[in-house]
N, CA, C and O atoms as a GROMACS GRO file, in nm:
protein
  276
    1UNK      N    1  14.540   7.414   6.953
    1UNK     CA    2  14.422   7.454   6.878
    1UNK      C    3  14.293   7.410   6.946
    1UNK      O    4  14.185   7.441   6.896
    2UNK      N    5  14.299   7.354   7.037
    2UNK     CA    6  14.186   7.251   7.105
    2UNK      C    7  14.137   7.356   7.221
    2UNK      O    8  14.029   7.357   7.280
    3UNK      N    9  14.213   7.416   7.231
    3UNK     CA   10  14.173   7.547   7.336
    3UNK      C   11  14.071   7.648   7.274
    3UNK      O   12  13.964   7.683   7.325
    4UNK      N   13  14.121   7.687   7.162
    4UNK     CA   14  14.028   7.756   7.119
    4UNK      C   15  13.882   7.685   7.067
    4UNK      O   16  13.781   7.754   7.079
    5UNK      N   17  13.871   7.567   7.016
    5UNK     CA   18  13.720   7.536   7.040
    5UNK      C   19  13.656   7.539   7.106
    5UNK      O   20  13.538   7.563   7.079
    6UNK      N   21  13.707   7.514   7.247
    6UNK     CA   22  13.660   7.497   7.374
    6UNK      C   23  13.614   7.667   7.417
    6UNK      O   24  13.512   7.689   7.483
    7UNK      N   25  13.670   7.736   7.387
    7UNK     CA   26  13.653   7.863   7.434
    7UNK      C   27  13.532   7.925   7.356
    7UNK      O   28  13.460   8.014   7.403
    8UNK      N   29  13.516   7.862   7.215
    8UNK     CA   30  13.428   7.937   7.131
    8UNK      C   31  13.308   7.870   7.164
    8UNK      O   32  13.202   7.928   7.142
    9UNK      N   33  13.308   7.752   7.216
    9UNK     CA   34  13.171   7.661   7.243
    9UNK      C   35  13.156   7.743   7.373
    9UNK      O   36  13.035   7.764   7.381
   10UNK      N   37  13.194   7.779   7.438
   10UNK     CA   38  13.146   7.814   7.616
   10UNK      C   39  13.116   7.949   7.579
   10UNK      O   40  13.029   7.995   7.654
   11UNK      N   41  13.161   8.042   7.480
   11UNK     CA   42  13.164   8.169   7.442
   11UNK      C   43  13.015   8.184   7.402
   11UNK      O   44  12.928   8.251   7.458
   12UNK      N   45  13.006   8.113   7.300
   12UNK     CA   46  12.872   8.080   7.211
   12UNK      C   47  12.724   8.038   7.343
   12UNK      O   48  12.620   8.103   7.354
   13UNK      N   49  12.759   7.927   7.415
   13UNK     CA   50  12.714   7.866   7.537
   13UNK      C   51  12.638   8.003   7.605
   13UNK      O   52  12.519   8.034   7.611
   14UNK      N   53  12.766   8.074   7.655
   14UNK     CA   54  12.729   8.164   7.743
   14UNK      C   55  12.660   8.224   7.724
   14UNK      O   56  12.585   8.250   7.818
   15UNK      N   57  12.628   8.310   7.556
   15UNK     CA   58  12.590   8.416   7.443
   15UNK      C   59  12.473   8.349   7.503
   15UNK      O   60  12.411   8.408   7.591
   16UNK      N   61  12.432   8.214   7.458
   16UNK     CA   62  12.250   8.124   7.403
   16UNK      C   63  12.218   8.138   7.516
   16UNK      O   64  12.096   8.156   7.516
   17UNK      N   65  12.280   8.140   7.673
   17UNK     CA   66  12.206   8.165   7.792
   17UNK      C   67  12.158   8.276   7.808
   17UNK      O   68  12.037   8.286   7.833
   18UNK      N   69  12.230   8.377   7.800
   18UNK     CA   70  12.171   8.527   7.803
   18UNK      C   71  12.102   8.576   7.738
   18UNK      O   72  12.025   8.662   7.780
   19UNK      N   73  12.106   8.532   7.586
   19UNK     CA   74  11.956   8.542   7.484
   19UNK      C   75  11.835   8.471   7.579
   19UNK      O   76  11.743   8.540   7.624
   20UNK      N   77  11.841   8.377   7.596
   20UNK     CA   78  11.731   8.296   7.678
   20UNK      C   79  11.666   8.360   7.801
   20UNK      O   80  11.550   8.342   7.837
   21UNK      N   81  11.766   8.443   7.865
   21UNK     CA   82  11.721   8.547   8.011
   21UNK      C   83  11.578   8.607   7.921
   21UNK      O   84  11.460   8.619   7.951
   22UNK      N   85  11.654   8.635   7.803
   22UNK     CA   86  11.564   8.775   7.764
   22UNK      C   87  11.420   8.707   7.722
   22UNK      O   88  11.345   8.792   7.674
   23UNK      N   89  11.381   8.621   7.726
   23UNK     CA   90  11.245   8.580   7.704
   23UNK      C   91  11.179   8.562   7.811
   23UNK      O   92  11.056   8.571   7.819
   24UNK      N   93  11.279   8.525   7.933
   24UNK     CA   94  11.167   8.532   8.098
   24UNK      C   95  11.166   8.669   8.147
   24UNK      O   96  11.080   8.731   8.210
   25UNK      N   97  11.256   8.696   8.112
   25UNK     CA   98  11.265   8.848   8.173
   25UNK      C   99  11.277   8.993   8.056
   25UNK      O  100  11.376   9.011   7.985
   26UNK      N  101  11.198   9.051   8.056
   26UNK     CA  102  11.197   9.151   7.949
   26UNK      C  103  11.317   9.258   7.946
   26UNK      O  104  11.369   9.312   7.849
   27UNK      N  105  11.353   9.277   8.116
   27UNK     CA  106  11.469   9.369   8.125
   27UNK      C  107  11.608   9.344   8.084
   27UNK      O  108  11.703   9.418   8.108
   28UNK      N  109  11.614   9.190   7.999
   28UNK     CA  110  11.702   9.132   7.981
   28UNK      C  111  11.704   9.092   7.855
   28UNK      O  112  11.771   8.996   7.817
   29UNK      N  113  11.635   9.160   7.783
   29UNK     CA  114  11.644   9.182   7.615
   29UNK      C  115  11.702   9.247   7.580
   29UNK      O  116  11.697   9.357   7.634
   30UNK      N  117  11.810   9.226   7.451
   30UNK     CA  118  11.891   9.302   7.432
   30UNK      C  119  11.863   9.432   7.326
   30UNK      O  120  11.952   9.506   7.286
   31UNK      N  121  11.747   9.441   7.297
   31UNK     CA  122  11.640   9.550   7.235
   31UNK      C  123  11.547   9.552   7.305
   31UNK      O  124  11.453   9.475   7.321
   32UNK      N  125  11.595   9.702   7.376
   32UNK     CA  126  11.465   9.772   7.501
   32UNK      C  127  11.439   9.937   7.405
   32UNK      O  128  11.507  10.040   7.412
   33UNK      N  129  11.293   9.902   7.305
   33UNK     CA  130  11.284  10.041   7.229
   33UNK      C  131  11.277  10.146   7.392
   33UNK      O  132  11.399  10.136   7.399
   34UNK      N  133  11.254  10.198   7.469
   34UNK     CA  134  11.292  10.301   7.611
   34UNK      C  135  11.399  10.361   7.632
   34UNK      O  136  11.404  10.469   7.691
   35UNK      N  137  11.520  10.287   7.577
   35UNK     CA  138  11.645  10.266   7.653
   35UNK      C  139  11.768  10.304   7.542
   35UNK      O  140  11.872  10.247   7.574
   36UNK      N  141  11.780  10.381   7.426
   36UNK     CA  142  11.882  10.343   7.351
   36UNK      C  143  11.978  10.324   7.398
   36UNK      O  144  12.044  10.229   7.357
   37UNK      N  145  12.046  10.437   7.539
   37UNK     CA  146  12.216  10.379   7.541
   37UNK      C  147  12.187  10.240   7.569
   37UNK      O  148  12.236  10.152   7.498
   38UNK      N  149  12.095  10.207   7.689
   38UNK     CA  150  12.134  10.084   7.685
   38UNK      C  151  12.173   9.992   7.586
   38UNK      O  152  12.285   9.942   7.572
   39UNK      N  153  12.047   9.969   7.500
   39UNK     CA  154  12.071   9.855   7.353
   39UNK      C  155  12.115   9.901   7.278
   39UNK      O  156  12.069   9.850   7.176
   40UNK      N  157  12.231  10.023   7.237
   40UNK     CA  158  12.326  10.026   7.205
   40UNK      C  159  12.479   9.954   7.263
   40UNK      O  160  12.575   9.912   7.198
   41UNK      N  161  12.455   9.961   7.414
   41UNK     CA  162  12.573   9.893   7.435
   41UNK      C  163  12.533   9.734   7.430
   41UNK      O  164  12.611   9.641   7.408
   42UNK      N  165  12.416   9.726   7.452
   42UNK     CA  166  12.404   9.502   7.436
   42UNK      C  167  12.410   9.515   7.275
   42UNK      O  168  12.335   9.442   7.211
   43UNK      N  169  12.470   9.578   7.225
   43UNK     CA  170  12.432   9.543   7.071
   43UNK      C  171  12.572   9.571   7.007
   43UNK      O  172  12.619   9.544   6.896
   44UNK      N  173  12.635   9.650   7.144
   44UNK     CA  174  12.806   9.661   7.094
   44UNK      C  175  12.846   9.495   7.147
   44UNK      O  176  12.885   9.405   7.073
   45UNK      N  177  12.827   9.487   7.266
   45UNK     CA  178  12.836   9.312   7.305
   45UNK      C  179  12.807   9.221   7.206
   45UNK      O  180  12.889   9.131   7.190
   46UNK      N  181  12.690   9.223   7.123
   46UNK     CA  182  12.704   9.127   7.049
   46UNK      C  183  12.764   9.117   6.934
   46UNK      O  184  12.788   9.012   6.875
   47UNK      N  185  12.793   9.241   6.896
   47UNK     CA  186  12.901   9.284   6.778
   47UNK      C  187  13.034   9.243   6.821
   47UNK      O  188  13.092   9.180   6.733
   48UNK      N  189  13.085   9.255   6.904
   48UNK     CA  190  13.208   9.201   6.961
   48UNK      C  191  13.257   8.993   6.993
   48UNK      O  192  13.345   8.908   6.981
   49UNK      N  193  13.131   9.018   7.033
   49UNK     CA  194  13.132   8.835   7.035
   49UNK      C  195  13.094   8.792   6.929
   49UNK      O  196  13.115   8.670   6.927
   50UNK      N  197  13.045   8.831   6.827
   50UNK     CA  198  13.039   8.783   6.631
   50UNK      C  199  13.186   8.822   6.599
   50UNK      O  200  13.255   8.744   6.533
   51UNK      N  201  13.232   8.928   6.638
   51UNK     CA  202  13.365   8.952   6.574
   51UNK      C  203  13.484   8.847   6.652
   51UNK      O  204  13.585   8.816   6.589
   52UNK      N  205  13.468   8.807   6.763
   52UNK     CA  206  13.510   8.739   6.853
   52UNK      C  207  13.511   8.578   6.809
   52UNK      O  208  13.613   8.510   6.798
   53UNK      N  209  13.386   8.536   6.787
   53UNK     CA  210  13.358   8.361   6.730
   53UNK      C  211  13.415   8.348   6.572
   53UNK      O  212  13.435   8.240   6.517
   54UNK      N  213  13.444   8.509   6.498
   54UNK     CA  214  13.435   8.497   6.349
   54UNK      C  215  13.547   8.479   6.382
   54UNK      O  216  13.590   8.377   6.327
   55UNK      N  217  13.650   8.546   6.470
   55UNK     CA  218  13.823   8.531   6.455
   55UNK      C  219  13.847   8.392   6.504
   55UNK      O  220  13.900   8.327   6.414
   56UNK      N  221  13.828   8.318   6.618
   56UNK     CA  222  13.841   8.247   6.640
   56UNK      C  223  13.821   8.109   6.534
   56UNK      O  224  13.918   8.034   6.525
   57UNK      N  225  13.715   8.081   6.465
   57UNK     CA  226  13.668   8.046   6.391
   57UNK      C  227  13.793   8.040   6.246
   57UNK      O  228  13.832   7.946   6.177
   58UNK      N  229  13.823   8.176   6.247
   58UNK     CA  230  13.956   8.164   6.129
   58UNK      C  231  14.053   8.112   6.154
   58UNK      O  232  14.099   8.038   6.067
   59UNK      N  233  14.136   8.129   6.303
   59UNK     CA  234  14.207   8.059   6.319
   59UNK      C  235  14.215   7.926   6.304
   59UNK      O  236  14.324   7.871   6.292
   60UNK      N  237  14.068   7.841   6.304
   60UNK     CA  238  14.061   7.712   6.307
   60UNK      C  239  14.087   7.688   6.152
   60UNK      O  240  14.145   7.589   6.108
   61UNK      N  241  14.037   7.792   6.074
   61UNK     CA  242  14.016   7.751   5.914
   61UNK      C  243  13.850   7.722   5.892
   61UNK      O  244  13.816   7.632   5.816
   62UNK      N  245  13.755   7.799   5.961
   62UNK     CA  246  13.630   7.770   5.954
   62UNK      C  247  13.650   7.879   5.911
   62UNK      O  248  13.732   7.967   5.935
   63UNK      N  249  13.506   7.860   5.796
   63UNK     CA  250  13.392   7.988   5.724
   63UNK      C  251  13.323   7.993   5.772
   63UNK      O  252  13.241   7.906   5.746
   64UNK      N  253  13.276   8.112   5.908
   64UNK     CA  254  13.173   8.097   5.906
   64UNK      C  255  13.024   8.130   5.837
   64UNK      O  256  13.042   8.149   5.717
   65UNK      N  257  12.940   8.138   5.859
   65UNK     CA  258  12.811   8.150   5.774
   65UNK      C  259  12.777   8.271   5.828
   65UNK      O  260  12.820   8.322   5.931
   66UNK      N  261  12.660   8.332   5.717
   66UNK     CA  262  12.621   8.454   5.738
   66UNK      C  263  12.463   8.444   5.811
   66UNK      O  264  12.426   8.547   5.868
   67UNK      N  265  12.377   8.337   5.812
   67UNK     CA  266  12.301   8.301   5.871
   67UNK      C  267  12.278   8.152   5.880
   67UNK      O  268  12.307   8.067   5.796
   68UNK      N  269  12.233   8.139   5.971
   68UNK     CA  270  12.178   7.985   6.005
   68UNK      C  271  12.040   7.955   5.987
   68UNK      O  272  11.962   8.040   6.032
   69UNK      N  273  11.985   7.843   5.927
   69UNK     CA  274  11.875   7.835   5.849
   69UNK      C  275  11.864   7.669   5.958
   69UNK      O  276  11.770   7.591   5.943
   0.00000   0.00000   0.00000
């Protein structure tokens, strides 16, 4: 079970770095109004890695939350 924390912290990790691109660099926001396919597909990515941390997360027996405050 110790595997999968580890995977969801580096998962999560990885996610907060690439949000962070997108504030030095604009082409690296994952909402470019120019561009729909694009930020349609960074927006399938992040739909996948929420669905991704939520499963993982069950397996542990975590709820996760619907927002963070």
């Amino acid at each position: 079970m110790i595997i999968y924390v580890f995977y969801l912290q580096e998962l999560a990790s990885a996610f907060h770095a690439l949000w962070n691109k997108g504030k030095e660099d604009d082409r690296l926001r994952f909402i470019i109004a120019e561009d729909r396919e694009l930020t349609s597909a960074r927006l399938a990515l992040v739909g996948a890695l929420a669905v991704t941390i939520a499963s993982g997360l069950h397996v542990l027996g975590v709820t996760p939350v619907d927002e963070m405050r």
